[in-house]
C-alpha positions in Angstrom: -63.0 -106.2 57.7 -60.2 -106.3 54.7 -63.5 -106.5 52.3 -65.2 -103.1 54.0 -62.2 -101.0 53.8 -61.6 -102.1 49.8 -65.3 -101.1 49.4 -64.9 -97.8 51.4 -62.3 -97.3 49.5 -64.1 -98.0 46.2 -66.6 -95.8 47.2 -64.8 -92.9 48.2 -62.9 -92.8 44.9 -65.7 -92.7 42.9 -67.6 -90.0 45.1 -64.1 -87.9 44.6 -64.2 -88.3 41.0 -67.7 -87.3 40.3 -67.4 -84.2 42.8 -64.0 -82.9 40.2 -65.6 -83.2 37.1 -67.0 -79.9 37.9 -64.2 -77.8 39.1 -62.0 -79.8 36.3 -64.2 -78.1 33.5 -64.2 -74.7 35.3 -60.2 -74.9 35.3 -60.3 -76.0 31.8 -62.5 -72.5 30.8 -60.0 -70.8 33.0 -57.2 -72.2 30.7 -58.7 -71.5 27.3 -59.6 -68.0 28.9 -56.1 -67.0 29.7 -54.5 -69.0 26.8 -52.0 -70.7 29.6 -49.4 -73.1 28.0 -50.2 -75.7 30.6 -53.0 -77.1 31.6 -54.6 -77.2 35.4 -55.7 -80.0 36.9 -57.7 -80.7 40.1 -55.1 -82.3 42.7 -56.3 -85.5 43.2 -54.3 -86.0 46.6 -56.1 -82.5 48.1 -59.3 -83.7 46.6 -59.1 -87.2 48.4 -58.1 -86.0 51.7 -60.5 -83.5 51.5 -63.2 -85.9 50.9 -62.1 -88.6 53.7 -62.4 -85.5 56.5 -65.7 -84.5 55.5 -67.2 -87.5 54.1 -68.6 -88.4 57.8 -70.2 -85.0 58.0 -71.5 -85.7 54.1 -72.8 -88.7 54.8 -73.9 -89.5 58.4 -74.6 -85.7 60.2 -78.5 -85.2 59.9 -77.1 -81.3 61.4 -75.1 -80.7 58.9 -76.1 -79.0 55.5 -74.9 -81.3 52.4 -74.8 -78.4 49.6 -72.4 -76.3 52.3 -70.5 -79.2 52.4 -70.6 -80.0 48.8 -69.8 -76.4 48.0 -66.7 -76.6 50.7 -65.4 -79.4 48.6 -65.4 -77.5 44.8 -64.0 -74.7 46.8 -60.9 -77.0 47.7 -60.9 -79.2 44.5 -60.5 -75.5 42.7 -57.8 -74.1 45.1 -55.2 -75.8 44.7 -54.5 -77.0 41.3 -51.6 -79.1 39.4 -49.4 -78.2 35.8 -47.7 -80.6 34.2 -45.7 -80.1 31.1 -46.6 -82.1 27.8 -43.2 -84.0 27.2 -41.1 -84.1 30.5 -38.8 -86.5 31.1 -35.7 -87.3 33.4 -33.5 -89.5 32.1 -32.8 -92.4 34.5 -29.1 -92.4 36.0 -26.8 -94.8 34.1 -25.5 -97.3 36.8 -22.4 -99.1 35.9 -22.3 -102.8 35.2 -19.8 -103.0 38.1 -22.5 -101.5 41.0 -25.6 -103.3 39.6 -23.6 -106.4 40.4 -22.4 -105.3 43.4 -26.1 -104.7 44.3 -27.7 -108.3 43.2 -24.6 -109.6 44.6 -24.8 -108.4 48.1 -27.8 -105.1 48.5 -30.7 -107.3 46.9 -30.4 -110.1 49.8 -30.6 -107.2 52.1 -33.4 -105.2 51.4 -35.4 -108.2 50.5 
């Protein structure tokens, strides 16, 4: 059972990665088209969840039309997508030598 869910897993990865390629060029065009400072990316978590509900009707529903489906899924890949900044960092907070003891000490045991 472990085995099938690693390969359904496998699977659906790869299916979501070949399905953005598409709508990750066509946000790239948009970018140099509009000069944006950032650059858009598809949202891999809408783009997976999306994929898992309608993977069933992809796959398995002789009813169902797989290019409506297919072009339901570049809609939402499209919709939604992330920026990131080049070069953005947050510093990590400095903990005292005092509290990091305090946390192998007596917090480590706890959460362990």
């Amino acid at each position: 059972m472990i085995k099938q869910d690693f390969f359904g897993v496998i699977f659906l990865a790869t299916l979501e990665s070949i399905l953005a390629k598409g709508p990750q060029s066509e946000l790239a065009e948009q970018d140099r088209q509009r000069s944006n400072k950032t650059q858009a990316m598809v949202n891999r978590v809408v783009s997976y969840v999306s994929l898992v509900d309608r993977a069933v009707q992809l796959l398995a529903d002789p009813c169902s039309e797989p290019e409506a489906i297919l072009d339901d899924l570049r809609f939402l890949l499209k919709k939604d997508p992330t920026r990131n900044l080049k070069g953005r960092k947050f510093e990590r907070k400095k903990v005292k030598h005092a509290e990091q003891l305090h946390f192998y000490r007596y917090g480590k045991r706890i959460n362990a």
